[in-house]
N, C-alpha and C positions, 0 to 999 in steps of 0.2 A: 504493500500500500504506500510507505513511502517512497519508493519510488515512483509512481504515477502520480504523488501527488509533486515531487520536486517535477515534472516537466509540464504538469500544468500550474505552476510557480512560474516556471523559467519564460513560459510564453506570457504570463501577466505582466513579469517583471518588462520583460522586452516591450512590450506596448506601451511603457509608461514612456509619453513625448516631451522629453526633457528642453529639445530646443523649442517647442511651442510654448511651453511653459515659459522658459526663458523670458522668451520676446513678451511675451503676454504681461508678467510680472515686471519686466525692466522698463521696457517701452510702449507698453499698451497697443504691440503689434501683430497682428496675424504673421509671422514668418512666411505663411505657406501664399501670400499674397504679394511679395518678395523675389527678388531673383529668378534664382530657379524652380521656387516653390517647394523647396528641399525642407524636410524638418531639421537636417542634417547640422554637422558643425562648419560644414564647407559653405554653406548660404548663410550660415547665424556668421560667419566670418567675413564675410563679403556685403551685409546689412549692418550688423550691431559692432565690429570693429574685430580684433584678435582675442581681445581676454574674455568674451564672453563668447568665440569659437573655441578657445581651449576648454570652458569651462564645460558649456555641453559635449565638445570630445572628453573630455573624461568621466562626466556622466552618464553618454553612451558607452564609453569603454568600461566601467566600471560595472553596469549590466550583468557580462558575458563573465569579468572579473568575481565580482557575487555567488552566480549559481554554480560557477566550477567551486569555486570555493566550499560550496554548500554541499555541492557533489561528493566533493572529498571528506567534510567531515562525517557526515550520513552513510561514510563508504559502501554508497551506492557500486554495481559491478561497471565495467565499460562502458557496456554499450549502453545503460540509461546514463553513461555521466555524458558521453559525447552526443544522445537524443536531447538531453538539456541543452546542450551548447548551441544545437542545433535552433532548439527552440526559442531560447532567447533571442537569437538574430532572426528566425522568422518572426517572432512578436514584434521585433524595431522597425523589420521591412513591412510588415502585414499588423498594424497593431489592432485590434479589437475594440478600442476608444475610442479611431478616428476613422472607422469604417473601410478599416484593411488598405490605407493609402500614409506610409510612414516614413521613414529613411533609406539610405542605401543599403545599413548594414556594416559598414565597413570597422567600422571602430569598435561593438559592440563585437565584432569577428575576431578583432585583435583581441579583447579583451577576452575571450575565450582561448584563445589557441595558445596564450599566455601560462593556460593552466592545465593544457593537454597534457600529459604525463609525457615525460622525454621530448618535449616537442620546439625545446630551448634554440638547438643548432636550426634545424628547420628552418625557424621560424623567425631567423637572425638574415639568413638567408634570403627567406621571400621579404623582411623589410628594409634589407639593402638594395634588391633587385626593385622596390617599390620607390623608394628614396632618388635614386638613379633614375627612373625613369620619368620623374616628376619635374626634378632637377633639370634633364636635358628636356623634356617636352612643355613642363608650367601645367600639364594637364593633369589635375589630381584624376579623373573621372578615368582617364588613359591608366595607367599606372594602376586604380581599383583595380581595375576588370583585370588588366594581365596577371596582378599579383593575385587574384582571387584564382585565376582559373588554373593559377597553379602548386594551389593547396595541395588537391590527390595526388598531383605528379609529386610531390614532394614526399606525399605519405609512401606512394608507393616506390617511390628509387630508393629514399632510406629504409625503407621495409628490405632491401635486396642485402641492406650492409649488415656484419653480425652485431651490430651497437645498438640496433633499434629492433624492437618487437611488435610494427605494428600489423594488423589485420585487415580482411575481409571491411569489418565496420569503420576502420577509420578509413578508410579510402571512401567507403559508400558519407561515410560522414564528409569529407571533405568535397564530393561531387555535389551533396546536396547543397552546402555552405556556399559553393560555387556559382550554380543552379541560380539561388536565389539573391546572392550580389550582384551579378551579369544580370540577372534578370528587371532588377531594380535600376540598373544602368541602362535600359534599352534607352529612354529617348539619351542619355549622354552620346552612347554610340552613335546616334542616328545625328546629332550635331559634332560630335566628331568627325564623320565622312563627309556632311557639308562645310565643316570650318568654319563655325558658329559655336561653339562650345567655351567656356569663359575660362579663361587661364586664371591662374592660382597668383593671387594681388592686386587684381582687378576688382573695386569696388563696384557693387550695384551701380 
C-alpha cells in the first residue's frame, strides 16, 4: 500500500505550479499569459528577471528531489522508486490543477535522476553534454530535448560496463522521462526548424 500511495504522492507533488504561483504572488501575473506561456523557470526568467527563474528552478527541481528522497527512506523496491520519478515529472508536464497543460519537465527530471541510485557519473555527463550545447547554440529548449533523449542511451551503454547494475526498468524509465520532455517540447521544436524560438537572455 505504500507504495501506490508514494506514486500517487509523487504525481500530486509534481502538479503543484510553483512558477504560476510565483508570478501570481510577486507580481499579480498570469505567467502562462507571458512569453512562451511556459509555467517553467525559463519564461519566469525571461518575465520576472533571474532570481525568481532560479527560484522556481529549484522548486521545480526540488519536486523530483522530495519523492526520490521519500522513495528511499520508505525503501520502496526499484521499480516503484523510479515509477515515482516518473511521476513526478509527468505531474509538472501534465498537472491535475491546471487541466493537464504545465511545464516542460526539465528541472523536476534533474531533480530526480539526482537520486537515481548510481546515476552520479551518468548524469555529470548528460549535464555537461546539456551545458555545451546551450553555450554554443543560446537555445535552452535545443539542449532539453537532446539531453532528454539521451537518458536511456545513457542507462543502457553504462548498463554494458561492470560498474553499473542497471535494468530492463531503468531504461523503460528513462524512455518514458524522454517521451514526455520531447513531448512537452513539441511546439519549441516546431520554432526551432522555423528560427523563431527565443535564445537564452533574451527578455520578453
Amino acid at each position: 500500500m505504500t507504495d501506490y500511495l508514494l506514486v500517487i504522492l509523487a504525481y500530486l507533488l509534481g502538479s503543484i505550479p510553483f512558477g504560476l504561483l510565483i508570478s501570481k504572488l510577486v507580481q499579480n501575473v498570469d505567467i502562462r499569459e507571458h512569453g512562451s506561456g511556459n509555467i517553467g523557470a525559463t519564461n519566469v526568467l525571461r518575465k520576472m528577471g533571474p532570481a525568481y527563474g532560479l527560484l522556481v528552478l529549484l522548486l521545480d527541481l526540488a519536486k523530483g528531489v522530495v519523492v526520490m528522497l521519500l522513495a528511499r527512506y520508505l525503501e520502496v523496491d526499484t521499480v516503484f522508486m523510479l515509477l515515482a520519478g516518473f511521476l513526478v515529472v509527468l505531474g509538472h508536464c501534465f498537472p491535475i490543477f491546471l487541466k493537464f497543460d504545465g511545464g516542460k519537465g526539465v528541472a523536476t527530471t534533474l531533480g530526480v535522476l539526482l537520486f537515481v541510485p548510481d546515476f552520479i557519473i551518468p548524469l555529470l555527463v548528460l549535464l555537461l553534454i546539456f551545458v555545451v550545447l546551450v553555450a554554443l547554440t543560446r537555445y535552452v529548449s535545443f539542449g532539453s530535448v537532446v539531453t532528454s533523449a539521451l537518458i536511456p542511451v545513457a542507462f543502457l551503454v553504462f548498463s554494458y560496463t561492470e560498474t553499473y547494475d542497471y535494468t530492463l526498468s531503468h531504461v523503460l524509465f528513462g524512455i518514458g522521462i524522454a517521451a514526455v520532455v520531447i513531448f512537452r517540447h513539441r511546439e519549441n521544436i516546431s520554432r526551432l526548424l522555423s528560427g523563431t524560438e527565443s535564445k537564452i537572455g533574451k527578455k520578453e
